[in-house]
C-alpha positions as a Markdown table, in Angstrom:
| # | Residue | x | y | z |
|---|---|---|---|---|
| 1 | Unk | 171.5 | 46.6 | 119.4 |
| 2 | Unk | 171.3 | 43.1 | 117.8 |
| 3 | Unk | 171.5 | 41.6 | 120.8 |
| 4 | Unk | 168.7 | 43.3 | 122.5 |
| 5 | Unk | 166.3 | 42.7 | 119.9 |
| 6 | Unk | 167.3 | 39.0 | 119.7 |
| 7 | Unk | 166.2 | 39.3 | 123.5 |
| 8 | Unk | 163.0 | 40.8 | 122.9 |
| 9 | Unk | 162.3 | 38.1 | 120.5 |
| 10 | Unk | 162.9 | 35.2 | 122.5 |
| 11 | Unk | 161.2 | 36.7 | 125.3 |
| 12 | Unk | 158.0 | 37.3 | 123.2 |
| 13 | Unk | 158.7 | 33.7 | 121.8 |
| 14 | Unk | 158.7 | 32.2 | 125.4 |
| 15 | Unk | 155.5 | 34.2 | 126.6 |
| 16 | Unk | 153.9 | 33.0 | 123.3 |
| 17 | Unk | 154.2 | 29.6 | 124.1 |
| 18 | Unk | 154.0 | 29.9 | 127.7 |
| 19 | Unk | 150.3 | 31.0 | 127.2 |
| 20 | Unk | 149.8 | 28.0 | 124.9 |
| 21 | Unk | 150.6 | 25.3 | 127.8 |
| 22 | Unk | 149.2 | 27.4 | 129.9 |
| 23 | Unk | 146.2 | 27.4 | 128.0 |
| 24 | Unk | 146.4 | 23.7 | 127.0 |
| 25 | Unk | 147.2 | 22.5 | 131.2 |
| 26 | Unk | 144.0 | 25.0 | 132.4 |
| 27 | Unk | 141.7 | 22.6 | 129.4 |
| 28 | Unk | 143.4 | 19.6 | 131.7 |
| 29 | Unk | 142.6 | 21.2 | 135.1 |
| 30 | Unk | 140.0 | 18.9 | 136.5 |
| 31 | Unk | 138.4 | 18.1 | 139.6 |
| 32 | Unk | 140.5 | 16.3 | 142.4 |
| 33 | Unk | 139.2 | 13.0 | 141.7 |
| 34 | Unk | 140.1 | 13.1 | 138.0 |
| 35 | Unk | 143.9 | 14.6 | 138.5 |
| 36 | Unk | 144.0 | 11.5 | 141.2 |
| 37 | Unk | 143.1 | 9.0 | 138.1 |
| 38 | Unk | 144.9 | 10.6 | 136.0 |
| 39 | Unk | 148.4 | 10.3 | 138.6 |
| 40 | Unk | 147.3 | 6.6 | 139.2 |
| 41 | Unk | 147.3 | 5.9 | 135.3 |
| 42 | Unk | 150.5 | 7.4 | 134.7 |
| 43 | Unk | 151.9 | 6.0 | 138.3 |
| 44 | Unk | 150.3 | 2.5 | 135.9 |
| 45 | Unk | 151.8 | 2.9 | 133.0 |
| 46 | Unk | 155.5 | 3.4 | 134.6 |
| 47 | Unk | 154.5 | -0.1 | 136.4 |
| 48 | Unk | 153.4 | -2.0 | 133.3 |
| 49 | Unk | 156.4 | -0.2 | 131.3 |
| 50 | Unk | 158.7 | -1.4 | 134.0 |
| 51 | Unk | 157.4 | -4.8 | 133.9 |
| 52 | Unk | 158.0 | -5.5 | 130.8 |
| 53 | Unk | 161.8 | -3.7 | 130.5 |
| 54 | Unk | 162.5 | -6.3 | 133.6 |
| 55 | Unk | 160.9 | -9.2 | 131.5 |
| 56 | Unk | 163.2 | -8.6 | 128.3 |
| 57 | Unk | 166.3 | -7.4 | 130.1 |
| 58 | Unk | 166.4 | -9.1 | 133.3 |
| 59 | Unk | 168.1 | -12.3 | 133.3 |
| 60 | Unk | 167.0 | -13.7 | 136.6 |
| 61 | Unk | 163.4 | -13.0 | 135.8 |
| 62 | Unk | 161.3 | -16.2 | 133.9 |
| 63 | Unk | 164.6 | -18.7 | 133.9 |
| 64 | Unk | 163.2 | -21.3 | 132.1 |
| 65 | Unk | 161.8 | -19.0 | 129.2 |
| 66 | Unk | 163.8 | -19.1 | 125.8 |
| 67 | Unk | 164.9 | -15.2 | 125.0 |
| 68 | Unk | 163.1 | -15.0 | 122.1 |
| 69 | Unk | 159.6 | -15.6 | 124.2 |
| 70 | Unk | 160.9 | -13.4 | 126.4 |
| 71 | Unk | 160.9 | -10.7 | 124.1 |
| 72 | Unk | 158.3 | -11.0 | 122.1 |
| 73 | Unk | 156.0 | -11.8 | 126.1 |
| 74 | Unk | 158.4 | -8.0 | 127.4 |
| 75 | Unk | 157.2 | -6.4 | 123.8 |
| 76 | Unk | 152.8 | -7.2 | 124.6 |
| 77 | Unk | 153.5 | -5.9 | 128.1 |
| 78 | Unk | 155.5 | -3.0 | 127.1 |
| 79 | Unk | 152.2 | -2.4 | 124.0 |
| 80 | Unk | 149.7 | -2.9 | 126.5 |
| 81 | Unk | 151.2 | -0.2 | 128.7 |
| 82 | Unk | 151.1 | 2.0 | 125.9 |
| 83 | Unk | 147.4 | 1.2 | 125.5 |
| 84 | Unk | 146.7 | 2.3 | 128.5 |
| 85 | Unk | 148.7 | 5.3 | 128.6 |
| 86 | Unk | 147.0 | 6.1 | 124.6 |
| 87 | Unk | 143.3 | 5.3 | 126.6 |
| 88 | Unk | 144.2 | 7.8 | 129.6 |
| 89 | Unk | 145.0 | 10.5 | 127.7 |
| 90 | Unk | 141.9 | 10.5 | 125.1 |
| 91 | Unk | 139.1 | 12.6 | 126.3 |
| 92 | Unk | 135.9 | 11.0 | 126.9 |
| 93 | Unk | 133.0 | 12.4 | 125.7 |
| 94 | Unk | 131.0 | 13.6 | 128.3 |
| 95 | Unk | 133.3 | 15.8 | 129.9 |
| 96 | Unk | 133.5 | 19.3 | 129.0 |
């Protein structure tokens, strides 16, 4: 008996917030030209966020470069990808 109503709650839980995401994705759906921005941004970010990963990590890349230059030049990549990741999620103004 516990069991079953343990069930039901979770199930109610999942449909609950199912319908939110729903609801938040369907305030996303746009027209075919904005879901193809919005897949180059993110396709972007994982670039720039890659970039600088490589920079501080990657031994072979910028040889001459002391590692604390490194880091700190890897960590302004690495914020600026975030930038533009924060910049392609805000909503502009004139869209409904």
């Amino acid at each position: 008996m516990a069991a079953r109503y343990g069930l039901h709650i979770v199930f109610r839980l999942r449909s609950h917030y199912q319908n939110k995401i729903y609801m938040l994705f369907n305030n996303w759906q746009k027209s075919p030209k904005r879901r193809f921005l919005l897949i180059l941004g993110v396709a972007a970010f994982i670039c720039v966020l890659t970039l600088g990963l490589m920079v501080i990590f990657w031994d072979k890349m910028l040889p001459g470069m002391p590692q604390g230059q490194k880091w700190a030049f890897g960590g302004i990549i690495i914020l600026y990808a975030f930038l533009r990741f924060s910049r392609l999620l805000k909503k502009d103004p004139d869209e409904d």
